[in-house]
C-alpha positions as CSV (number, residue, x, y, z in Angstrom):
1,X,3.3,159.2,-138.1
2,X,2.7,158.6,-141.8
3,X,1.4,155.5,-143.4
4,X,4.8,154.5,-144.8
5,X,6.5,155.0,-141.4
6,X,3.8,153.0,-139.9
7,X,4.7,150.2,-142.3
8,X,8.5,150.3,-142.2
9,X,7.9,150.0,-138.5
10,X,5.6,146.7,-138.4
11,X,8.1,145.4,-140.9
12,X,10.9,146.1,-138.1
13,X,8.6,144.1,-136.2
14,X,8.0,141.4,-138.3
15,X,12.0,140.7,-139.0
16,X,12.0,140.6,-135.4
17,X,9.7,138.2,-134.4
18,X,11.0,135.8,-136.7
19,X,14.5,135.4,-135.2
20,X,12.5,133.8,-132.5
21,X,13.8,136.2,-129.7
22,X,10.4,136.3,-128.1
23,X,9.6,132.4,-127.8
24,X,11.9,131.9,-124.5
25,X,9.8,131.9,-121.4
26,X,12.7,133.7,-119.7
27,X,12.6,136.1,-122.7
28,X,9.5,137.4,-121.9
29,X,9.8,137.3,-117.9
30,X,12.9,139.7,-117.6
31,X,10.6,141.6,-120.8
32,X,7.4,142.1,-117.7
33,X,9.5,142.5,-115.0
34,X,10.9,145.9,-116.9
35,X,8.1,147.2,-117.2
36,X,7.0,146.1,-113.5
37,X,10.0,148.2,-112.7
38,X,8.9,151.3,-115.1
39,X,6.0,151.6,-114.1
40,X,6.6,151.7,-110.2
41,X,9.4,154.3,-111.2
42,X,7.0,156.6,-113.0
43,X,3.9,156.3,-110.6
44,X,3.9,160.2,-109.6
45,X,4.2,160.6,-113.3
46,X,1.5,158.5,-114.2
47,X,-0.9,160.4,-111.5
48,X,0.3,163.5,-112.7
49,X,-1.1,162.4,-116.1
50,X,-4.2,160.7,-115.0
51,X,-5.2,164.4,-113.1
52,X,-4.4,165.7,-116.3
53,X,-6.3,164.2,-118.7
54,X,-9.4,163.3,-116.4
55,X,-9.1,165.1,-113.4
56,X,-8.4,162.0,-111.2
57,X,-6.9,162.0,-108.0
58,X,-3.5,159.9,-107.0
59,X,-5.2,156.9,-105.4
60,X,-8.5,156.7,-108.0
61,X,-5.3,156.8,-110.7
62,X,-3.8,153.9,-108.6
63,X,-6.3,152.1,-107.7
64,X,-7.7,151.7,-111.0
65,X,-5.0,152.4,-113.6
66,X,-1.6,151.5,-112.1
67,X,-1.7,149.6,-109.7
68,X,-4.2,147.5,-111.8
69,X,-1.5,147.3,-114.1
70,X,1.4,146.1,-111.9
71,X,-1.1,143.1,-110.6
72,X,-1.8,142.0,-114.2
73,X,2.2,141.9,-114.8
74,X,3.1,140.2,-111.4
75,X,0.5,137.4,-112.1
76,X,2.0,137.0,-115.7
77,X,5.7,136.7,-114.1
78,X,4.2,134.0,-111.9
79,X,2.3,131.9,-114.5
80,X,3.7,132.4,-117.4
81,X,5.7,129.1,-117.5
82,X,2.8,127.2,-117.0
83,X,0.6,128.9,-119.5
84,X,3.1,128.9,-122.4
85,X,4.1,124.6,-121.6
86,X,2.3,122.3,-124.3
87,X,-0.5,120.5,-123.0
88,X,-1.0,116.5,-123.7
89,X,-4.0,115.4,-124.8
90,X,-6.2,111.9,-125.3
91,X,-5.4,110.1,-128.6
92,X,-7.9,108.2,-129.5
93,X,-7.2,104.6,-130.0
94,X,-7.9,104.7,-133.6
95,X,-4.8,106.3,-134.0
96,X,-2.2,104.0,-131.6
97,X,0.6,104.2,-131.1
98,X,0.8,108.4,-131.1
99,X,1.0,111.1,-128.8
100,X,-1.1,114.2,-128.8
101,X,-0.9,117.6,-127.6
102,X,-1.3,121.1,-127.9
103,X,1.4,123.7,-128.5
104,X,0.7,127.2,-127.4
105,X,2.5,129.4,-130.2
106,X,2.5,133.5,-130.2
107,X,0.0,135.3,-132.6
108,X,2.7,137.3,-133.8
109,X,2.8,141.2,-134.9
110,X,-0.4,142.6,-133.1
111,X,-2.0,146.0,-132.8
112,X,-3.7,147.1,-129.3
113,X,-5.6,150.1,-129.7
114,X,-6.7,152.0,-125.8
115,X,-9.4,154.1,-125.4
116,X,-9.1,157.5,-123.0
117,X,-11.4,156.6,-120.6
118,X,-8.6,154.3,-118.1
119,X,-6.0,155.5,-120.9
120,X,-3.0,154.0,-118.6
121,X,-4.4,150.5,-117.5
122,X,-6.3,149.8,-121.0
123,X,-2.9,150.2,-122.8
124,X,-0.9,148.1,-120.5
125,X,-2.9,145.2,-119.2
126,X,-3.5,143.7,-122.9
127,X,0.4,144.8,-123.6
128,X,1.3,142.6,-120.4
129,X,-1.0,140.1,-121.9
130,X,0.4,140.0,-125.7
131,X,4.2,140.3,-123.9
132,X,3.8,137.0,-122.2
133,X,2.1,135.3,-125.1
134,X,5.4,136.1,-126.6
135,X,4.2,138.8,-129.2
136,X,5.6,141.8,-130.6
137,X,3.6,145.0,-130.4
138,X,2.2,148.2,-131.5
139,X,0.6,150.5,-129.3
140,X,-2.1,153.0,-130.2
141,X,-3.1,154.7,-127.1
142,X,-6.0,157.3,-127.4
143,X,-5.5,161.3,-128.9
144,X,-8.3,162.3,-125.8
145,X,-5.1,161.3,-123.3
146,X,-2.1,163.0,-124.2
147,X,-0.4,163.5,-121.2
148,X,-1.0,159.6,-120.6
149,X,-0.1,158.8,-124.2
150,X,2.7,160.5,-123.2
151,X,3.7,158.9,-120.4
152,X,2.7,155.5,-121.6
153,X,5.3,156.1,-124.7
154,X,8.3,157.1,-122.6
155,X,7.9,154.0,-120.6
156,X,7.6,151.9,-123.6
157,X,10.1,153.2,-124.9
158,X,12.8,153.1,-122.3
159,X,12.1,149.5,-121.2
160,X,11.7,147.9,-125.2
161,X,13.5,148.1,-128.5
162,X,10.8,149.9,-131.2
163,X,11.4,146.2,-133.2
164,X,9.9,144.4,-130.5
165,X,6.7,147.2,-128.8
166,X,6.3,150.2,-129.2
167,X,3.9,153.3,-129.2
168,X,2.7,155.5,-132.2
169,X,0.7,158.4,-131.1
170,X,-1.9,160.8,-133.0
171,X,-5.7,160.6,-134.4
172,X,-7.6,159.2,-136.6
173,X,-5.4,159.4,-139.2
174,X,-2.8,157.1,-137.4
175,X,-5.8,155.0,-136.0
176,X,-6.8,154.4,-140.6
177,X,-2.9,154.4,-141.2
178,X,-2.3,151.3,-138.1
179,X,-5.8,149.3,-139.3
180,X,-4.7,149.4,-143.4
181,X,-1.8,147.1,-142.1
182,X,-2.0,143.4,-141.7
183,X,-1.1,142.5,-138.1
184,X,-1.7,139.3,-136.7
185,X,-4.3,140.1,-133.8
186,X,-5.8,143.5,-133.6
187,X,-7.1,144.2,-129.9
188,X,-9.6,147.1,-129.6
189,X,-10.9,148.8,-126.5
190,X,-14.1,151.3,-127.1
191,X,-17.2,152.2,-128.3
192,X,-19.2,150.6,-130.0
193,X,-19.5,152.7,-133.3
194,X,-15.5,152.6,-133.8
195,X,-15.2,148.2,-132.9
196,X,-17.4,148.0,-136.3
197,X,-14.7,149.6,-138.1
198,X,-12.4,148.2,-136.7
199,X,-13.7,145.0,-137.1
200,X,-14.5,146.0,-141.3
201,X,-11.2,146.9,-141.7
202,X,-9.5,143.6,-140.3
203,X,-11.8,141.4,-141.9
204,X,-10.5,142.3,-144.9
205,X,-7.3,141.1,-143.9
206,X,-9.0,137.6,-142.4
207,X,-6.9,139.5,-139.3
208,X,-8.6,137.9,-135.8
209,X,-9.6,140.8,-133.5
210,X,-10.2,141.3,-129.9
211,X,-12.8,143.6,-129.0
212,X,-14.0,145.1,-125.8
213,X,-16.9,147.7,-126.1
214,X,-19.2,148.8,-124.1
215,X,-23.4,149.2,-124.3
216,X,-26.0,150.0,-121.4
217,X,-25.2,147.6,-118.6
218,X,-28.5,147.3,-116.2
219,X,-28.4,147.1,-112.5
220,X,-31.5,145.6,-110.8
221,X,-32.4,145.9,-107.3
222,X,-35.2,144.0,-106.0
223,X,-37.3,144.1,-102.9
224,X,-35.1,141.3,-100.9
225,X,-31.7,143.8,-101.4
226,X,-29.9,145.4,-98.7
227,X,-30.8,149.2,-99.6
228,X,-28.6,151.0,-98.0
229,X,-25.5,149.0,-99.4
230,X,-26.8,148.8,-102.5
231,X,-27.1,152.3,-102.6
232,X,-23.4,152.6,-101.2
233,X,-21.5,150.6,-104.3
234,X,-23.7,151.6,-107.1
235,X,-23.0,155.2,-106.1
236,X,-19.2,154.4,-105.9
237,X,-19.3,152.6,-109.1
238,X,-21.3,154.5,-111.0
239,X,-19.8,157.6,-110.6
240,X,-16.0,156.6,-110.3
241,X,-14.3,158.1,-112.9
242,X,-17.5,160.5,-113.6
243,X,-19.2,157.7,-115.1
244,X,-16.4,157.2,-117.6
245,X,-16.4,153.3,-116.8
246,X,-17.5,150.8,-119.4
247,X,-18.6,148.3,-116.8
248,X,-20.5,151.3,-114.7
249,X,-24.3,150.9,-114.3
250,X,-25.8,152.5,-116.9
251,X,-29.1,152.7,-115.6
252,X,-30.9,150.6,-112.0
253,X,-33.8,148.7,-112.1
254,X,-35.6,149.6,-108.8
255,X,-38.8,147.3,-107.5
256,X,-41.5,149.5,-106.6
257,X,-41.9,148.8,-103.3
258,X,-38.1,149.9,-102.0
259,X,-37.6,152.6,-104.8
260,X,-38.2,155.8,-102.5
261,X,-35.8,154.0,-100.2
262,X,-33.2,153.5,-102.5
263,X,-33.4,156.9,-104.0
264,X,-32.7,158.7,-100.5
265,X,-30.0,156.0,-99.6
266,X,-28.2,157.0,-103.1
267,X,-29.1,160.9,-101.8
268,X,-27.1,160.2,-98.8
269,X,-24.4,158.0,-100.4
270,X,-23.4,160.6,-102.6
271,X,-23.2,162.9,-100.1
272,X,-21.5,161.0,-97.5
273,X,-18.5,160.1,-100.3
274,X,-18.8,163.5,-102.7
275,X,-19.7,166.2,-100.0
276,X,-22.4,168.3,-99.8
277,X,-20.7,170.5,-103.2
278,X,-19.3,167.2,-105.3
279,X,-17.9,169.9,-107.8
280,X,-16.1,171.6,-105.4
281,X,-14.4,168.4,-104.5
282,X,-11.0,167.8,-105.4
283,X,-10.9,163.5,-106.3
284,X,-13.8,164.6,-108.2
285,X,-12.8,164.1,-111.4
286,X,-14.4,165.8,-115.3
287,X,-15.2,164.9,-118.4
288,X,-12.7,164.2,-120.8
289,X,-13.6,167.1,-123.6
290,X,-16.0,169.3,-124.3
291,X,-17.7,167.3,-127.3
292,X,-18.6,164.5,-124.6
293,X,-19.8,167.5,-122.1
294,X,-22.2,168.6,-124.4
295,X,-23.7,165.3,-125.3
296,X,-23.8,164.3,-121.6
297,X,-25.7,167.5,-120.6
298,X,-28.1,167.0,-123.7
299,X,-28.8,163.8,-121.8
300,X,-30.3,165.5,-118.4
301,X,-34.0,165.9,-118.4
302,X,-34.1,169.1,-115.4
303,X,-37.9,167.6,-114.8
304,X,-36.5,163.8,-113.6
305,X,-33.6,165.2,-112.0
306,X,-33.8,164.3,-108.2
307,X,-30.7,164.4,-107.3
308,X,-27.7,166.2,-108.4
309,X,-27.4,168.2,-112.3
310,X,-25.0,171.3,-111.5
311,X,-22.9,171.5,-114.3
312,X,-19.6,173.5,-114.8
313,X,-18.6,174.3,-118.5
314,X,-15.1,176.1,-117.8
315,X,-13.8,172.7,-116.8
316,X,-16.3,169.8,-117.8
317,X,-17.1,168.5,-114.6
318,X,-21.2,167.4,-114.3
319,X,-22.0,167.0,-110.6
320,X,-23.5,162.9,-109.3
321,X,-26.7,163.2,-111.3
322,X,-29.9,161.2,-110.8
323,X,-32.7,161.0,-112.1
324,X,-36.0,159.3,-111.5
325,X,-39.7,158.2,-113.3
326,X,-37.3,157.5,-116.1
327,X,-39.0,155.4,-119.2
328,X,-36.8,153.6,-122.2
329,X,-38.3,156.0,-124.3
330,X,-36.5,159.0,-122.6
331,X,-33.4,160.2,-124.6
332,X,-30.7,159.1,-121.6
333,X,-31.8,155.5,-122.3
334,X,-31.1,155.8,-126.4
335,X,-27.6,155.3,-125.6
336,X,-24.6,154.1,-123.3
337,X,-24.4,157.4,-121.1
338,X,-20.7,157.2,-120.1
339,X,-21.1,159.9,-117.2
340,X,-22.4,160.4,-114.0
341,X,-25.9,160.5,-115.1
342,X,-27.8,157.7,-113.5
343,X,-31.7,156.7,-114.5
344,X,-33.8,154.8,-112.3
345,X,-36.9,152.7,-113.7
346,X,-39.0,151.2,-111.5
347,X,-40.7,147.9,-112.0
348,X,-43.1,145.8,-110.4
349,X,-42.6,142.4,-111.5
350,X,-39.4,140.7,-111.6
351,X,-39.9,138.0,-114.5
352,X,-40.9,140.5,-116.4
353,X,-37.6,142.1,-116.2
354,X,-35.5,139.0,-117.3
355,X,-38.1,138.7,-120.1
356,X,-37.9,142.7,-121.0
357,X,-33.5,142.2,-120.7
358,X,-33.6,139.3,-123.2
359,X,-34.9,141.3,-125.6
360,X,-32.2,143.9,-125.3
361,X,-28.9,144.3,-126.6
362,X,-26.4,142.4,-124.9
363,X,-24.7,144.4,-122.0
364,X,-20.7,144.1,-121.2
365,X,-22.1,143.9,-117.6
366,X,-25.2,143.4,-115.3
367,X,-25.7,144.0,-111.4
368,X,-28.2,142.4,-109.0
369,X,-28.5,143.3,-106.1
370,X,-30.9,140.6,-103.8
371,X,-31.1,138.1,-101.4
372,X,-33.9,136.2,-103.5
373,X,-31.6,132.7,-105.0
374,X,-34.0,132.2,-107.6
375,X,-33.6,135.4,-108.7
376,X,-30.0,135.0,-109.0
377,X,-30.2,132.0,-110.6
378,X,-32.7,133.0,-113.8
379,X,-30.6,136.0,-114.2
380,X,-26.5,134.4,-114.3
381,X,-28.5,131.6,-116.4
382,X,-31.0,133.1,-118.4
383,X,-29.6,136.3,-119.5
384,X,-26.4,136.8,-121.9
385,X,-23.8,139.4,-120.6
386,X,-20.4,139.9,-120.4
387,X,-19.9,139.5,-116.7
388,X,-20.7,141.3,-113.7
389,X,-21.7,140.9,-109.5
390,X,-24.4,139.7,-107.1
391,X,-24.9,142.7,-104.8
392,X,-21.8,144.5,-105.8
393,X,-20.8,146.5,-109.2
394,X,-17.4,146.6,-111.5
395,X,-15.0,144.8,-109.3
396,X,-15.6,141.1,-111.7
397,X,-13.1,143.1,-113.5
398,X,-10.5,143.4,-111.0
399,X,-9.0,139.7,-111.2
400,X,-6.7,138.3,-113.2
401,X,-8.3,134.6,-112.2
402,X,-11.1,135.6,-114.6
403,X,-11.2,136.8,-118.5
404,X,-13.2,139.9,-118.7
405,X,-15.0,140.6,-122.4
406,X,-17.8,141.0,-123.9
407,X,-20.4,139.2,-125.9
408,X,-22.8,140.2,-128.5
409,X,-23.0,143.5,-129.3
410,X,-20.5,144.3,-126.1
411,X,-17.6,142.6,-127.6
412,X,-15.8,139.3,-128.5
413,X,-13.2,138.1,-127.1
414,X,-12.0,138.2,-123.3
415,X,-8.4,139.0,-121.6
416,X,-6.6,139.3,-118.1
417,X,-4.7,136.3,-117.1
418,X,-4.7,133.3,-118.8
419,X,-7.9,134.3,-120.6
420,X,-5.3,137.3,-121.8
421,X,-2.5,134.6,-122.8
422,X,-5.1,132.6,-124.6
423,X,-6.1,136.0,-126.6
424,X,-2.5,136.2,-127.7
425,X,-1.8,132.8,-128.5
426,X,-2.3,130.3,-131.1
427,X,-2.8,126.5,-130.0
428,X,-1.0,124.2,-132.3
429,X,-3.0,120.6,-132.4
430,X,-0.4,118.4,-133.3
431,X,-0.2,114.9,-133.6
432,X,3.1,112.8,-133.0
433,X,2.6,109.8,-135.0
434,X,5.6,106.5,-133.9
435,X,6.7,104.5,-137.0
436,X,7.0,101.3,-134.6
437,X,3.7,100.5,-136.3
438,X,1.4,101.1,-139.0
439,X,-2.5,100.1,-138.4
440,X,-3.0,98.9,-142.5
441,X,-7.0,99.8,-141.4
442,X,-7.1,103.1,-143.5
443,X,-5.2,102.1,-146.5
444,X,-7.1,100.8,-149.5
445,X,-8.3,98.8,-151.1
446,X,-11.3,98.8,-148.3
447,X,-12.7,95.0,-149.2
448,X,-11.4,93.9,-145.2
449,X,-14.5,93.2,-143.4
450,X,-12.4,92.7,-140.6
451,X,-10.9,96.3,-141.0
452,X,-14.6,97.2,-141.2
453,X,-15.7,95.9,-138.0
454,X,-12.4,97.0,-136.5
455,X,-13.4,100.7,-137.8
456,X,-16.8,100.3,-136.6
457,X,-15.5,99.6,-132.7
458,X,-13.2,102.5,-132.8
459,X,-15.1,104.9,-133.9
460,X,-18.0,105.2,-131.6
């Protein structure tokens, strides 16, 4: 799509949204219970797609696209009405008689931009987000996922009008063409490298943006942990989607003492869910092109490997890899691995870690697996992160009772539920001020020492 088609169609959008058609509460619940419906009518479709692009199997792509998907839009239907109500506030006395409150108002036009890695449930959540905040919307789902672009746009498009959301599809020539417009909001799911363009090319448009990147989130396991089950949800998710997770552990912490332990636990977790051949198995997914192959395999060091490191170039699939005596000088800890590539350090004193981690960039996520309270504790307090579990990996992200962002260098801004609503939605302070009476305090001339003292009381 070209630059003046892009524009002609956020103007559409524009005219739109100011007949007010998206303000109604009921509006925007028959808009999410359309696409509820869509998107249960395409669900083969939408695996078919998911295998496509990343070699994902039917229940990964419903498990963790989908069926994500359908939860964020059924908890919208059901609290929608309650999110969008204005909410009264304290007056202070100062200003008797009034009545304050705040006025939850739509953002307007925005942009959400979705990355390929969860190509289905990165577009729709923060669309079902944007719908309920009573938005319109243009969708830029990711080149790397056609067949999901794909799908993604013929649902769009048979459940809304292009005025009100809609898809364009391409590269990075529609990506420049989308961000040279002024939109409202601009939500933005990826790496790193492309959230600081983003983020150049909205501020010079004073446009607020939403973004969720990614960075090297640490898992720590400490002597106290329960190996074995440690071993059992780090494998699973780490190497869901290949690795292709923004909240995956990038790399595990492992206390001296139960490293050897945890390494041959992780040995036998990946061969207890992957099989004794994980590339010849079937839900095993691969990476999403060949550029990322090549940068992943650059990443294996064939001296630390310990577990794992076959490699297929015909179709881009790098078996569960670990490896072990791992440094942060090593090139697989210069940069978020997105893959199945896990490091393990080993460290001996725990305070050291939380003081080493502070020093870091901040992570979108961090794991800790122990039974040591004080451990928890210094590290949910101490440490700044995005989110993340205590003796458990990825699933803080599976809740729509929670917002899920970053911080830092991992993002700003957070979405699902009403942390999503709040991301779409402007709150109106507004003060409604009776004419019954008119306090003569604030007026001048300011010669009333009683108004003075009066002033004094109120405003402490």
């Amino acid at each position: 799509m070209k630059s003046q088609e892009i524009r002609q169609l956020l103007e559409e959008q524009r005219t739109y949204y100011r007949t007010g058609a998206t303000l109604p509460v009921s509006f925007r619940v028959a808009q999410l219970k359309k696409l509820y419906a869509a998107i249960e009518k395409y669900q083969d479709e939408i695996g078919d797609a998911l295998r496509a692009d990343l070699g994902k199997s039917r229940f990964e792509g419903f498990m963790c696209e989908s069926g994500l998907a359908l939860t964020e839009i059924s908890y919208m239907i059901r609290h929608v009405k309650k999110f969008a109500r204005k909410k009264r506030v304290t007056t202070p006395f100062a200003q008797f008689p009034a009545r304050s409150y705040q006025q939850p108002v739509p953002r307007g036009n925005v942009l959400i931009m979705s990355p390929w890695n969860y190509p289905f449930l990165l577009s729709i959540e923060p669309l079902t987000d944007a719908i309920a905040a009573g938005n319109t919307a243009i969708v830029k789902p990711s080149a790397y996922a056609p067949a999901t672009s794909r799908i993604v746009e013929r649902i769009i498009g048979e459940c809304f009008d292009p005025a009100y959301v809609t898809v364009v599809t391409g590269g990075r020539a529609e990506n420049a063409a989308l961000l040279e417009q002024k939109f409202d909001l601009v939500f933005f799911t990826g790496s790193q490298a492309v959230g600081k363009e983003v983020l150049r090319r909205t501020a010079e448009h004073l446009t607020p943006a939403v973004l969720e990147l990614g960075g090297k989130s640490p898992c720590i396991v400490d002597a106290s942990a329960n190996i074995q089950l440690a071993a059992k949800r780090v494998v699973f998710g780490k190497f869901l989607n290949c690795g292709q997770t923004c909240v995956a552990p990038d790399y595990v912490l492992c206390e001296a003492s139960v490293k050897a332990a945890f390494v041959a636990a992780v040995r036998e977790e990946i061969r207890r869910q992957y099989g004794e051949t994980p590339l010849a198995n079937a839900d095993y997914g691969r990476i999403v092109n060949e550029k990322h192959f090549d940068r992943l395999c650059g990443l294996i060091d064939p001296k630390k490997v310990v577990i794992g490191g076959e490699v297929d170039a015909d179709t881009c699939r790098i078996a569960p890899t670990v490896m072990d005596h791992v440094s942060f000088e090593d090139a697989v800890m210069g940069e978020e691995i997105f893959g199945p590539i896990l490091p393990v350090l080993t460290f001996e004193d725990f305070d050291a870690v939380v003081e080493e981690l502070k020093g870091k960039d901040k992570p979108l996520a961090l794991y800790l697996f122990t039974s040591n309270k004080k451990h928890i504790r210094r590290v949910t307090t101490e440490l700044s992160y995005g989110g993340g579990c205590i003796n458990d990996v990825i699933i803080h992200l599976a809740t729509s009772a929670m917002g899920f962002g970053g911080v830092g260098e991992s993002g700003m801004g957070s979405y699902h539920g009403k942390a999503g609503f709040d991301a779409f939605t402007h709150y109106k302070s507004i003060v409604d001020k009776k004419t019954w009476l008119d306090l003569p305090m604030r007026y001048q001339p300011y010669t009333s020492k009683l108004y003075e003292r009066l002033l004094h009381l109120f405003l402490r």
